[in-house]
N, C-alpha and C positions, 0 to 999 in steps of 0.2 A: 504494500500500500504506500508506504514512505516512499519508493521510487518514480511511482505514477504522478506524485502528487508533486516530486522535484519534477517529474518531464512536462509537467503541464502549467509548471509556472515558469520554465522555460521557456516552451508554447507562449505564455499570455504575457510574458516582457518581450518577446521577439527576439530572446536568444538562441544558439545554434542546439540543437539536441544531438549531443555526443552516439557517433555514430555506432552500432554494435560490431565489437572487434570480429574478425573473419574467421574463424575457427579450422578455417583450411592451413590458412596463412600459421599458425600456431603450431601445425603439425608442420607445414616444410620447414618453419626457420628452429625446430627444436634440436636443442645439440644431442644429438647421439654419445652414447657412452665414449665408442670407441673414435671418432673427430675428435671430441675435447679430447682425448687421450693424444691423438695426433697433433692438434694444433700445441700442445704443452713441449712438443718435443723440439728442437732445434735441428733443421734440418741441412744436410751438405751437398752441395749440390754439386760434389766430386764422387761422392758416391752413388747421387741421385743417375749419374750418366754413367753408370756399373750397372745400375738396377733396369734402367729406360733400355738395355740389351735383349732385354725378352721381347720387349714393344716394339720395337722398332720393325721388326716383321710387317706390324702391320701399321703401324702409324709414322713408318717411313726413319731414315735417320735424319735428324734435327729435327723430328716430329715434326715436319712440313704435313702430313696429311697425305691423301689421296684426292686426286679435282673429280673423280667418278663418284664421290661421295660416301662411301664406303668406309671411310673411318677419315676422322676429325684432324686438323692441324691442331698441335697442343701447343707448338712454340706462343710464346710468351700469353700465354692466359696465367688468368689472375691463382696463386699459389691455393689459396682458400675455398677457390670455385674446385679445383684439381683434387684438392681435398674432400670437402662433401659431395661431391661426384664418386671418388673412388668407393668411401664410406658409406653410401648411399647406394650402391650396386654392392658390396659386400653383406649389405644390410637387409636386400630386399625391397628395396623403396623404391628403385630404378633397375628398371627392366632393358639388362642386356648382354643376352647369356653370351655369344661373342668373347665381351671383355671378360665375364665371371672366371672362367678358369685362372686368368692371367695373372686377375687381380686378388683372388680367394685370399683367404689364411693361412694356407699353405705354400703361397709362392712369396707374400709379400709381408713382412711383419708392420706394424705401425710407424716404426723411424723408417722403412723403407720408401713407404708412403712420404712422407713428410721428405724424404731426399732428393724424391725423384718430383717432387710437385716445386720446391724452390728450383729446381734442373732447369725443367719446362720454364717457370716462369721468366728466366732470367736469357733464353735462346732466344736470336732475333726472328722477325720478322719478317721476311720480305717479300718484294710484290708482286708472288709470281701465283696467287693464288688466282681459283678458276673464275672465269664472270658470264654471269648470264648472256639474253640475247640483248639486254639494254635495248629492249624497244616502249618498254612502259614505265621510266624514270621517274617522271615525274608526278603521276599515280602514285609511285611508290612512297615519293620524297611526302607526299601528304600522311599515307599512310603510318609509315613510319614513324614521322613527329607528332601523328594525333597518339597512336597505341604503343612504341617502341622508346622512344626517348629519353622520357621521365626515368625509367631504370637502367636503360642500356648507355645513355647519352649522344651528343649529338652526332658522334663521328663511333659509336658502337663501343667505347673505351669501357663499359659496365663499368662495375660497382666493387673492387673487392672487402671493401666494410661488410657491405650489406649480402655477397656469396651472388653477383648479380653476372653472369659471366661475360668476358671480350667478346665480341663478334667482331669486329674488323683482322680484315686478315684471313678470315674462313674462306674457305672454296663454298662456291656457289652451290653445287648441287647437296654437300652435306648441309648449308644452313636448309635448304631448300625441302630434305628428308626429315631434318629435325624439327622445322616446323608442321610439316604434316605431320609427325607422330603425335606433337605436341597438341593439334590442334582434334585429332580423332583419340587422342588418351590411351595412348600407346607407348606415352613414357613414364608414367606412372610420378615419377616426382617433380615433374616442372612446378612451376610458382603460380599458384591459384590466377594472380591475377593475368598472368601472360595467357593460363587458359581461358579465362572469361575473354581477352583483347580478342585474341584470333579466330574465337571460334567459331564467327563467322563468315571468315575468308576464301574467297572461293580459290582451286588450285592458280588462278590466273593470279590471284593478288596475289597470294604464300608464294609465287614466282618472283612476281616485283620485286616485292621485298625483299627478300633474297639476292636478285640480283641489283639492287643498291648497295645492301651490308658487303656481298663482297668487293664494292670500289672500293671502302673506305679503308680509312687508315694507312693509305701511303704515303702521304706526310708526314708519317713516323715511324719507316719503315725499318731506316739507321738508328734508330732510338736506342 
């Protein structure tokens, strides 16, 4: 009763009535045992490129990626996204049997995690990643600044505070695959809000977009 009766003299002064928290949102940003265990750990990134030896099969050496989309450029994404990513497919949260063997508990202990994620983050970047057919840019450039910005930023740099991951730099077709899973709930842990953003997307927009993110970021490419 006492709550109704703060919301309604809210209501009757024309104050903002605090919005109810998202309870999706509460389950992606909660820390897992084993991330805080990882993020505690200090990580080497001379060991981290010992460990990135398994990977490299498939996510190329310098984790450049594949441009067939087939597995992700990892070079310089944010250490903490690499992290609740790995944690987060070890966990069962994210759906991707693929990497599971690679990454399990038997191949990779916690500080290997944490070695190979500062590895990746600190490998350049450069601008040879794949791009779309660039015929719907400007579409896209709308799209993107109305639903993608606020957390990715403006030239796709994310968030690593908030575990909000780089996009600039991606090959076209993986961003392009990772938003269709994203958008049909086939990745199981994306960010509530990026599933509500897109979920309306038809495959021609999840193209655009896609092939805008991957112009970006050549201007920081020597970074």
């Amino acid at each position: 009763m006492k709550i109704w009766i703060a919301i309604l003299v809210l209501i009757a002064t024309g104050a903002a009535v605090p919005a109810e928290p998202d309870p999706r949102i509460a389950v992606w940003s909660k820390l897992l045992p084993e991330r805080a265990e990882v993020l505690k750990l200090k990580g080497d990134a001379a060991r981290g490129e010992s460990v990135f030896a398994i990977c490299q099969g498939c996510h190329r050496v310098g984790a450049l990626g594949r441009p067939d989309g087939s597995y992700p450029r990892l070079a310089g994404q944010h250490a903490s996204v690499l992290i609740k990513q790995m944690t987060d497919v070890r966990a069962g949260l994210r759906s991707n049997p693929k990497m599971l063997p690679f990454a399990d508990e038997h191949e990779l202990t916690p500080q290997d995690i944490a070695d190979v994620a500062v590895y990746l983050q600190a490998l350049p970047v450069p601008p040879s990643q794949s791009h779309g057919p660039g015929d719907d840019l400007d579409r896209a450039a709308v799209l993107y600044e109305h639903d993608c910005a606020t957390c990715h930023g403006a030239q796709g740099m994310g968030d690593a505070a908030k575990l909000y991951p780089r996009l600039s730099g991606q090959h076209f077709r993986y961003l392009l695959r990772a938003g269709r899973m994203i958008r049909d709930g086939q990745r199981h842990n994306a960010h509530p809000e990026m599933v509500d953003a897109i979920a309306h997307y038809t495959d021609e927009e999840l193209s655009a977009v896609a092939d805008l993110i991957s112009r970006m970021g050549l201007a920081d490419a020597k970074k």
